[in-house]
PyMOL Python script that loads the backbone (N, CA, C, O; Angstrom):
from pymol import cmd

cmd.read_pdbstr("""\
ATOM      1  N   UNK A   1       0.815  -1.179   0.000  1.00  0.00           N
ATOM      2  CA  UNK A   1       0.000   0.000   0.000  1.00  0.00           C
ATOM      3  C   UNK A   1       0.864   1.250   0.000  1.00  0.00           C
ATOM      4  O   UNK A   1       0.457   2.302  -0.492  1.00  0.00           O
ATOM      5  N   UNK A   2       2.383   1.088   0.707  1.00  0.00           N
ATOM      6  CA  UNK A   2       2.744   2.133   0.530  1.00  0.00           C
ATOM      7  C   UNK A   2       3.176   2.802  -0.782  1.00  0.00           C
ATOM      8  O   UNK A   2       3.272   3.976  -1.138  1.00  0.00           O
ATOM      9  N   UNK A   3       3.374   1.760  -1.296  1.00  0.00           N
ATOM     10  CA  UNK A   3       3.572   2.192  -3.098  1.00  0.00           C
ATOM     11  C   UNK A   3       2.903   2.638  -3.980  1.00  0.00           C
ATOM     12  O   UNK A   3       3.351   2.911  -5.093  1.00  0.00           O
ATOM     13  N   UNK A   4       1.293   2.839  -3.497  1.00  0.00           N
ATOM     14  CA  UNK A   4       0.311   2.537  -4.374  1.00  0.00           C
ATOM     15  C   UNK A   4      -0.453   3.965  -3.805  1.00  0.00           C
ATOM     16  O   UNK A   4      -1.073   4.629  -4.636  1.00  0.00           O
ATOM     17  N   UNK A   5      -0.409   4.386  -2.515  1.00  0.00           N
ATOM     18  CA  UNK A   5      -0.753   5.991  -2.111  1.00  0.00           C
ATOM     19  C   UNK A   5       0.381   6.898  -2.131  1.00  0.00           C
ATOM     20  O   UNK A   5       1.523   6.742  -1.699  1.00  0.00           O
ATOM     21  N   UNK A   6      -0.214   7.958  -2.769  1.00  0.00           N
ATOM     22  CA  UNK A   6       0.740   8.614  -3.060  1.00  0.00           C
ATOM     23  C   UNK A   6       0.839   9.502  -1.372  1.00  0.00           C
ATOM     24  O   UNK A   6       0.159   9.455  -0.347  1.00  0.00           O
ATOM     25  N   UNK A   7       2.390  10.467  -1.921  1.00  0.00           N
ATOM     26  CA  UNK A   7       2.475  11.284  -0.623  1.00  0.00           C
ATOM     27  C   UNK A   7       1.423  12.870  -0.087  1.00  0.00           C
ATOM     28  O   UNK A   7       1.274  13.977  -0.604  1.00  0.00           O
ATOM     29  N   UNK A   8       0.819  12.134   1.328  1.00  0.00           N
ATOM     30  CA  UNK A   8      -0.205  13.123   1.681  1.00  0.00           C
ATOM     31  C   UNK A   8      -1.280  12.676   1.392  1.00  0.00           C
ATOM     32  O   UNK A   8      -2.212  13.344   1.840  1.00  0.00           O
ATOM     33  N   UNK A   9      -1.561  11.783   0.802  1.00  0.00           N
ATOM     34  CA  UNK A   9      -2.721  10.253   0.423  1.00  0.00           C
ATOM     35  C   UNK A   9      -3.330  10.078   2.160  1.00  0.00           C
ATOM     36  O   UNK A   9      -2.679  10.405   3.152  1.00  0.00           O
ATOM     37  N   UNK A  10      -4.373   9.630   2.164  1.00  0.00           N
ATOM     38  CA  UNK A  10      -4.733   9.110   3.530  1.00  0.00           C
ATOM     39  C   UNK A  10      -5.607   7.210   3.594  1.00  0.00           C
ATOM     40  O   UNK A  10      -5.989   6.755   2.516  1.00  0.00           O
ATOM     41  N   UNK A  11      -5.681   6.884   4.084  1.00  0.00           N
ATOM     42  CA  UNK A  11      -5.941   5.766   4.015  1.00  0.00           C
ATOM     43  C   UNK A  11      -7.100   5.520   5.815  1.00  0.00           C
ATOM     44  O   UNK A  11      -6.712   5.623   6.979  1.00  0.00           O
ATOM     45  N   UNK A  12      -8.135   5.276   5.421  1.00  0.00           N
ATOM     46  CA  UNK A  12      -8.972   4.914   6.651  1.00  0.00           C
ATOM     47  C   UNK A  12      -9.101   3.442   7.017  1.00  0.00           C
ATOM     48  O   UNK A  12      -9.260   2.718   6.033  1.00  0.00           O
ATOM     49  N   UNK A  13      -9.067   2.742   8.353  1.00  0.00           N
ATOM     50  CA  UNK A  13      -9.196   1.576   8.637  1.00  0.00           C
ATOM     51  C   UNK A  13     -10.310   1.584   9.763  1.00  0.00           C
ATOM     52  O   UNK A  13     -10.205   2.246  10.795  1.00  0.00           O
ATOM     53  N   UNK A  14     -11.560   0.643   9.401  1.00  0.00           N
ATOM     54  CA  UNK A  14     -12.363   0.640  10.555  1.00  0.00           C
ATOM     55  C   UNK A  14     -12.189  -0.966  11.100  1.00  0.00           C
ATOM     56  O   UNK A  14     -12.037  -2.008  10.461  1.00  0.00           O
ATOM     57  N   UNK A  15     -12.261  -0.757  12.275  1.00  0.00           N
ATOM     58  CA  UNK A  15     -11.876  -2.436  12.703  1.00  0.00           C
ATOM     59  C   UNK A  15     -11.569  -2.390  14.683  1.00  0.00           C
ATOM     60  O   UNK A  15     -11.054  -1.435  15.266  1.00  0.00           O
ATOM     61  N   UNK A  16     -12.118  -3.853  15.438  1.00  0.00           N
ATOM     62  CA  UNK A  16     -12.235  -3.757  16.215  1.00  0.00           C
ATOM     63  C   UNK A  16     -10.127  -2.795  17.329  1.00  0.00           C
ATOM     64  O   UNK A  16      -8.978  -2.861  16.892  1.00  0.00           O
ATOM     65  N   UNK A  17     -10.467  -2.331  18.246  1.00  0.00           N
ATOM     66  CA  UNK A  17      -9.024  -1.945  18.523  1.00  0.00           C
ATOM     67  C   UNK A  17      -8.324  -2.726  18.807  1.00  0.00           C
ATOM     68  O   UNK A  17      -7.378  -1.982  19.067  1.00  0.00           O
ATOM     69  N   UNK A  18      -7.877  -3.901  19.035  1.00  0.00           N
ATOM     70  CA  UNK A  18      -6.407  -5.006  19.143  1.00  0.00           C
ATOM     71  C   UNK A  18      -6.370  -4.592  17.786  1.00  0.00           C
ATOM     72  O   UNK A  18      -5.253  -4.074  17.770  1.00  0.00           O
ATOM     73  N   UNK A  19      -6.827  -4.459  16.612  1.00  0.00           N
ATOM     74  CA  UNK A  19      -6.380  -4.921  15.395  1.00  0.00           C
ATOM     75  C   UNK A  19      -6.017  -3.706  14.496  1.00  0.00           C
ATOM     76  O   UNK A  19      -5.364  -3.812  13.457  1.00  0.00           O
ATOM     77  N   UNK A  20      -6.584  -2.354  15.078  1.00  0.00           N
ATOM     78  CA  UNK A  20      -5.999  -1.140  14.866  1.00  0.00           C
ATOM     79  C   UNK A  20      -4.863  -0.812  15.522  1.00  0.00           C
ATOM     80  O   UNK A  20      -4.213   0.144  15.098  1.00  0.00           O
ATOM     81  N   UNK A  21      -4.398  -1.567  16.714  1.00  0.00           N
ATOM     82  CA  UNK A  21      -3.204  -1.021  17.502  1.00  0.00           C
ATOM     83  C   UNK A  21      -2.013  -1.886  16.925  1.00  0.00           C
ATOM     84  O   UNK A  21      -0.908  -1.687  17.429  1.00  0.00           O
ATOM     85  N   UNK A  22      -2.114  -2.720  16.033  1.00  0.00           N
ATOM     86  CA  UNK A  22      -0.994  -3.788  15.340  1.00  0.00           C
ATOM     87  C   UNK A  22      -0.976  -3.122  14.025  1.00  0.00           C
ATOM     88  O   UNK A  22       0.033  -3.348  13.357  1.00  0.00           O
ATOM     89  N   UNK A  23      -2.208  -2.058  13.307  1.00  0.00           N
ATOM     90  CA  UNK A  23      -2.165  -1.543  12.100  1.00  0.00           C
ATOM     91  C   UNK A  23      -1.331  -0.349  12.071  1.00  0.00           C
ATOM     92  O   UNK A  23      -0.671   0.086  11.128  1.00  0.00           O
ATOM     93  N   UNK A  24      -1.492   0.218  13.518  1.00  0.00           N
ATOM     94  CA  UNK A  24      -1.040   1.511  13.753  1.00  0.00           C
ATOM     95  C   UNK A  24       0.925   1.294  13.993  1.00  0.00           C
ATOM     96  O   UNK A  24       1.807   2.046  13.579  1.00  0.00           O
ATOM     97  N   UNK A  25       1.049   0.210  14.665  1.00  0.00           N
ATOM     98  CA  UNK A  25       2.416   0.125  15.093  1.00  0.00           C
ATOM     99  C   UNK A  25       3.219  -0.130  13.242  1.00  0.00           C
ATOM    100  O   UNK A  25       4.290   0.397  12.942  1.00  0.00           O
ATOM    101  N   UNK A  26       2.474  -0.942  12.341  1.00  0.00           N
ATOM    102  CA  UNK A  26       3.172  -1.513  11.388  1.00  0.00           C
ATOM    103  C   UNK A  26       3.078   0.111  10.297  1.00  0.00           C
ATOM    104  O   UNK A  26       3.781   0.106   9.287  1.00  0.00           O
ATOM    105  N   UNK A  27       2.531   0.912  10.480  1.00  0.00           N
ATOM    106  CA  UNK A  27       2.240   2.290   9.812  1.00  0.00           C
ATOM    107  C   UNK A  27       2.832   3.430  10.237  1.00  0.00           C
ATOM    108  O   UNK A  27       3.019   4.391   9.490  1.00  0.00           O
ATOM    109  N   UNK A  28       3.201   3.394  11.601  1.00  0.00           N
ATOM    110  CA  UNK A  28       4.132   4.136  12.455  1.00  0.00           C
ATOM    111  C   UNK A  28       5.142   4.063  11.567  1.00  0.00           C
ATOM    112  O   UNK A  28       5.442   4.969  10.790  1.00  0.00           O
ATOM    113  N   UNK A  29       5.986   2.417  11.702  1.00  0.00           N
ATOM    114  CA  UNK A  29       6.857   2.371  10.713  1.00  0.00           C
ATOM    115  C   UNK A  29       7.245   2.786   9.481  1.00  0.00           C
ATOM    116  O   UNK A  29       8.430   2.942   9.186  1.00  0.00           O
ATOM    117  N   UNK A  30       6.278   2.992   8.687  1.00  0.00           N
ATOM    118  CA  UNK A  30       6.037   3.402   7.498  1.00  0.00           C
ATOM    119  C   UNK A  30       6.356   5.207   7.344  1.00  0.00           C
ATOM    120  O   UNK A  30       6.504   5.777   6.263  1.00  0.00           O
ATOM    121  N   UNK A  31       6.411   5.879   8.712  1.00  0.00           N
ATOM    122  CA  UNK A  31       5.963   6.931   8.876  1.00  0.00           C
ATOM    123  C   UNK A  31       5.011   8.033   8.392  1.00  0.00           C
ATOM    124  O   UNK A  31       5.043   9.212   8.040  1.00  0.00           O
ATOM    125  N   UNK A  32       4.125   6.997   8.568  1.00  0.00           N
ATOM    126  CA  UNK A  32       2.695   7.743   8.584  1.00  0.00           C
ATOM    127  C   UNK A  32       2.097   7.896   9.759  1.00  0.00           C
ATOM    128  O   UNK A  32       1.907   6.991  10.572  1.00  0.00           O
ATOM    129  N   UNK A  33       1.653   9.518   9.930  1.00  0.00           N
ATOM    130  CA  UNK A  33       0.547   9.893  10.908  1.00  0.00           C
ATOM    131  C   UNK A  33      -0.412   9.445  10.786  1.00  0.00           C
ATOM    132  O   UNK A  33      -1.042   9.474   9.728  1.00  0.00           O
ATOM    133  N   UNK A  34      -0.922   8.720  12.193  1.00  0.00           N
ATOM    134  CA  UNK A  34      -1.896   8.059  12.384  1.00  0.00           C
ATOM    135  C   UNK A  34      -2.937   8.886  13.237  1.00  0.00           C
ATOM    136  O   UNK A  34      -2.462   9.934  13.673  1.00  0.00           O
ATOM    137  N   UNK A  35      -4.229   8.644  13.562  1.00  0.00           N
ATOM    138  CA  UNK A  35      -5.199   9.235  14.373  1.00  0.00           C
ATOM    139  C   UNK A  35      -5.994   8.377  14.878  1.00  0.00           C
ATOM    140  O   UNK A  35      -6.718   7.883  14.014  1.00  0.00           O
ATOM    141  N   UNK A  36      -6.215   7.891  16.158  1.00  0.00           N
ATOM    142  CA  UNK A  36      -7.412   6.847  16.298  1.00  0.00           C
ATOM    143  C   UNK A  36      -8.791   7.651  16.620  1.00  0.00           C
ATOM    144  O   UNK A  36      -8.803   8.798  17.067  1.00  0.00           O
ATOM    145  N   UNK A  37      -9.668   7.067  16.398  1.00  0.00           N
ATOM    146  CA  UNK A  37     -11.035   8.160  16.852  1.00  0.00           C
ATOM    147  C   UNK A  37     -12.104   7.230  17.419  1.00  0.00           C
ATOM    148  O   UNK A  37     -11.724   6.060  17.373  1.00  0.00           O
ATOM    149  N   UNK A  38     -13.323   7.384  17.940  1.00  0.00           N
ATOM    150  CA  UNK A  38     -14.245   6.984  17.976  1.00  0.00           C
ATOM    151  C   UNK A  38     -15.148   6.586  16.909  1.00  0.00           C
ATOM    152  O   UNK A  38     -15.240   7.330  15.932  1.00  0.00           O
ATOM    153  N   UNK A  39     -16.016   5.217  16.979  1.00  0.00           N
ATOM    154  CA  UNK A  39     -16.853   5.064  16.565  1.00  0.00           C
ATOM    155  C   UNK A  39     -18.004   6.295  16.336  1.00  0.00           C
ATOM    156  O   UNK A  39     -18.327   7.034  17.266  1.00  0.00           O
ATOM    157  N   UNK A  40     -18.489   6.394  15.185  1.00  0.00           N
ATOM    158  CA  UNK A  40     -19.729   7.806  14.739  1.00  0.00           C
ATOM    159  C   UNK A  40     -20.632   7.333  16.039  1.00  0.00           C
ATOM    160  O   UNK A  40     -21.021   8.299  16.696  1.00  0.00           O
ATOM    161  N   UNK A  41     -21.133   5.774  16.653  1.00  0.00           N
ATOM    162  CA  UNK A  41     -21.999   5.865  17.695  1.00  0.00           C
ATOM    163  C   UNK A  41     -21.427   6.022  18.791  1.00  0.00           C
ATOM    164  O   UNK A  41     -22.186   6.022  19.760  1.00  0.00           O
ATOM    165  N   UNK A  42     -20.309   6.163  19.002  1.00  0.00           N
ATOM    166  CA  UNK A  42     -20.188   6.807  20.391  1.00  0.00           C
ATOM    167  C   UNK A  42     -18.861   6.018  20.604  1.00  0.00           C
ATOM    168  O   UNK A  42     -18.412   5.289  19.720  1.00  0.00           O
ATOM    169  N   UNK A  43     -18.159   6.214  21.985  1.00  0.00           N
ATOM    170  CA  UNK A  43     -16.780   5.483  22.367  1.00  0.00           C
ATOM    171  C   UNK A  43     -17.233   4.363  23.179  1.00  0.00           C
ATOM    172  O   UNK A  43     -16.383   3.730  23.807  1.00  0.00           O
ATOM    173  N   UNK A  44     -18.677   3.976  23.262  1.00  0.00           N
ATOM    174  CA  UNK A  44     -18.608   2.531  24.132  1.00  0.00           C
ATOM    175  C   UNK A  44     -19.137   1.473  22.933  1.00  0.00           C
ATOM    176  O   UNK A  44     -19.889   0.564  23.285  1.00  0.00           O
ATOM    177  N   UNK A  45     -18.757   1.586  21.547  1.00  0.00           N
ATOM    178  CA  UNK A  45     -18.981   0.555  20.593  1.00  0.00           C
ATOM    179  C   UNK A  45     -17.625   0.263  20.323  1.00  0.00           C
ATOM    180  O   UNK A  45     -16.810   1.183  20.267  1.00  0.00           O
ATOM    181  N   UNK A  46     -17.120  -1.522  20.059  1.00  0.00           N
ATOM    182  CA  UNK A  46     -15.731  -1.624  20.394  1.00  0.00           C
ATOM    183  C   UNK A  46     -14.736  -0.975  19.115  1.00  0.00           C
ATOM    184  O   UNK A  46     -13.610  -0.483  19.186  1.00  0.00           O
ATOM    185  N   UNK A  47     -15.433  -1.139  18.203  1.00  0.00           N
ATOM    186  CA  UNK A  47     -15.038  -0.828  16.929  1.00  0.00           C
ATOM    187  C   UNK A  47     -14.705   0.757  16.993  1.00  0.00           C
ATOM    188  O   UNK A  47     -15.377   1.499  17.710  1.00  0.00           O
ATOM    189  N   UNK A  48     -13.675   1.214  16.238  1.00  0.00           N
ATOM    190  CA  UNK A  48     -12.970   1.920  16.138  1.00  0.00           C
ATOM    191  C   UNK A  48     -12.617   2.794  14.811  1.00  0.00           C
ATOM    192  O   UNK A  48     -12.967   2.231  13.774  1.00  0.00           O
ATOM    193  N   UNK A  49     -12.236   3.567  14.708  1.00  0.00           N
ATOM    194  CA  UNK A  49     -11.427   4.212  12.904  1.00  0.00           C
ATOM    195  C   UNK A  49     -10.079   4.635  13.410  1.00  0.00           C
ATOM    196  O   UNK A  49      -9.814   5.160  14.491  1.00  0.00           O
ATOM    197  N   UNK A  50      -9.239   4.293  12.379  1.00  0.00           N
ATOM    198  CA  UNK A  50      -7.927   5.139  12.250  1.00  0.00           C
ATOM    199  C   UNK A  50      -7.580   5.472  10.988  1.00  0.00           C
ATOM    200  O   UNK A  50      -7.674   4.747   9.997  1.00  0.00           O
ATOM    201  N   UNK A  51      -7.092   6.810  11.051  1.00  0.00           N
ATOM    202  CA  UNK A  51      -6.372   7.334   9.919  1.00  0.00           C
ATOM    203  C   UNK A  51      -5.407   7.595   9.666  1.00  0.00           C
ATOM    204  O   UNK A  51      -4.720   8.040  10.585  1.00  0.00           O
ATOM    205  N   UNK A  52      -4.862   7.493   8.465  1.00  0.00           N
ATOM    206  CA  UNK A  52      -3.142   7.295   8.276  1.00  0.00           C
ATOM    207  C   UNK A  52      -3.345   8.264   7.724  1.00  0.00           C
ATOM    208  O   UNK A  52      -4.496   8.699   7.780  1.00  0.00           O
ATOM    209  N   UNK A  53      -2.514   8.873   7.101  1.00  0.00           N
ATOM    210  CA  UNK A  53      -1.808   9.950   6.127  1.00  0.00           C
ATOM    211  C   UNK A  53      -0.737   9.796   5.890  1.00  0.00           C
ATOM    212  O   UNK A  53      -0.036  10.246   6.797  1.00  0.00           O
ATOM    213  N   UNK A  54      -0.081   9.291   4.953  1.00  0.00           N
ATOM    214  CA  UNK A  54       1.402   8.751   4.332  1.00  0.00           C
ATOM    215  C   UNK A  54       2.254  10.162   4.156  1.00  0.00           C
ATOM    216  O   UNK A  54       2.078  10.821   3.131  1.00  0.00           O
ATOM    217  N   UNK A  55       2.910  10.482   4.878  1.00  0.00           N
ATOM    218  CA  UNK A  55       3.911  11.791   5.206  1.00  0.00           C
ATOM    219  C   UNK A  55       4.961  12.295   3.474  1.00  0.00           C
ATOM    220  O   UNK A  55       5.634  11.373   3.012  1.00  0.00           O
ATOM    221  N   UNK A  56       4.980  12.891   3.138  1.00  0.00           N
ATOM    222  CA  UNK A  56       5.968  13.631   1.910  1.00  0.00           C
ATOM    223  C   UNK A  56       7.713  13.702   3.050  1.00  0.00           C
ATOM    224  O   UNK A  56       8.098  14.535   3.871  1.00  0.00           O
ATOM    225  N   UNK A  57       8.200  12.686   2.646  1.00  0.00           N
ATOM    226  CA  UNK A  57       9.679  13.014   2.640  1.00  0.00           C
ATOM    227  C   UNK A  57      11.012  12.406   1.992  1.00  0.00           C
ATOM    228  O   UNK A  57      11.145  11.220   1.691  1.00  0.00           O
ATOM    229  N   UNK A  58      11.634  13.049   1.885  1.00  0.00           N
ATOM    230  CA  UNK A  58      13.008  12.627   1.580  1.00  0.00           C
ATOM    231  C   UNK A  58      14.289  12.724   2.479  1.00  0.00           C
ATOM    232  O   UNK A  58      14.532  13.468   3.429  1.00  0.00           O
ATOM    233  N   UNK A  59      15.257  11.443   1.703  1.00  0.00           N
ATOM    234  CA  UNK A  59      16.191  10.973   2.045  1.00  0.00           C
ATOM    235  C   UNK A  59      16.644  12.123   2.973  1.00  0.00           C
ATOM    236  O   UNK A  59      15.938  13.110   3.177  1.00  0.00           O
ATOM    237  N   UNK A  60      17.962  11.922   3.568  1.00  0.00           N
ATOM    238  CA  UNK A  60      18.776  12.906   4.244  1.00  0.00           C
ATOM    239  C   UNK A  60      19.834  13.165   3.068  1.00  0.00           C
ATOM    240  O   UNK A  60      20.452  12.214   2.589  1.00  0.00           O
ATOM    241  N   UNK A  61      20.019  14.418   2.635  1.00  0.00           N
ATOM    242  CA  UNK A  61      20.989  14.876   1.739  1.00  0.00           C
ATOM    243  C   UNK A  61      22.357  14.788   1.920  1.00  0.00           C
ATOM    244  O   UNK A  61      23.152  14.582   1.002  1.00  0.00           O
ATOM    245  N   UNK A  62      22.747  14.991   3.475  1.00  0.00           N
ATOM    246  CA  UNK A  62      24.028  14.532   4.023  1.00  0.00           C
ATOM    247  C   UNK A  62      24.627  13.450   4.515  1.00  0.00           C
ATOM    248  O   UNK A  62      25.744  13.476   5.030  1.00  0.00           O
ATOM    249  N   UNK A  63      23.612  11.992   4.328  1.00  0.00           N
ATOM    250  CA  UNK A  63      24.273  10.858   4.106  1.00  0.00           C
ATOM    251  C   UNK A  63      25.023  10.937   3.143  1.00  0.00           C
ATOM    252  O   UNK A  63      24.956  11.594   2.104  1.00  0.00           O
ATOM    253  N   UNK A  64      26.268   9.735   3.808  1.00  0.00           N
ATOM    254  CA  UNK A  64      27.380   9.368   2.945  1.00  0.00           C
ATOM    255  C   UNK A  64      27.437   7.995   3.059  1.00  0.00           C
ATOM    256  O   UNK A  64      27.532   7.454   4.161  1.00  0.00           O
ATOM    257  N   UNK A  65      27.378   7.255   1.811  1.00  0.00           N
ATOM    258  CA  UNK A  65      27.549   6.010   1.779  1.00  0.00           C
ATOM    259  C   UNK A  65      29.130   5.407   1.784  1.00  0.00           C
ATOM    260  O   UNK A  65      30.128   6.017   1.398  1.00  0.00           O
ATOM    261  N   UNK A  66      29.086   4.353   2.205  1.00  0.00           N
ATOM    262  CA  UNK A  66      30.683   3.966   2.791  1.00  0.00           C
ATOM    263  C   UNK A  66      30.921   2.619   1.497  1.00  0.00           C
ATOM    264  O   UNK A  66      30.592   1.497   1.882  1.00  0.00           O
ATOM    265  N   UNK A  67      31.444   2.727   0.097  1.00  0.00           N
ATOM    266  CA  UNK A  67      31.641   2.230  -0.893  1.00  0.00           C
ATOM    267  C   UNK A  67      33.113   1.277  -1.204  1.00  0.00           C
ATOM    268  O   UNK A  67      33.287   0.750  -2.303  1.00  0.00           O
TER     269      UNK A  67
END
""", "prot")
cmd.dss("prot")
cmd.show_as("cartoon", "prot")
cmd.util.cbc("prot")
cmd.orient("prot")
């Protein structure tokens, strides 16, 4: 997926929370900002949303590779 959204793309996941908090850690990675929120019926339904937003960046210019 990360190849396929572009940068500043967002991506929504609805799904119970154990399974947003393993989506969120593997997207962290990715470095994308994440957001968890409430269910539209309220915060005592178990189900959940999170939103990613796939971040715009580049490399570090002052790496030096060791050849």
């Amino acid at each position: 997926m990360d190849r396929i959204l572009r940068p500043e793309g967002a991506v929504i996941f609805r799904d119970e929370v154990d399974v947003l908090i393993k989506v969120k850690k593997i997207v962290g990675g990715m470095r994308w900002d994440t957001k968890l929120v409430d269910h539209e019926d309220g915060p005592l339904v178990p189900e959940k949303i999170l939103i990613a937003v796939k971040q715009y960046w580049v490399a570090d210019t002052n790496a030096t590779s060791t050849q």
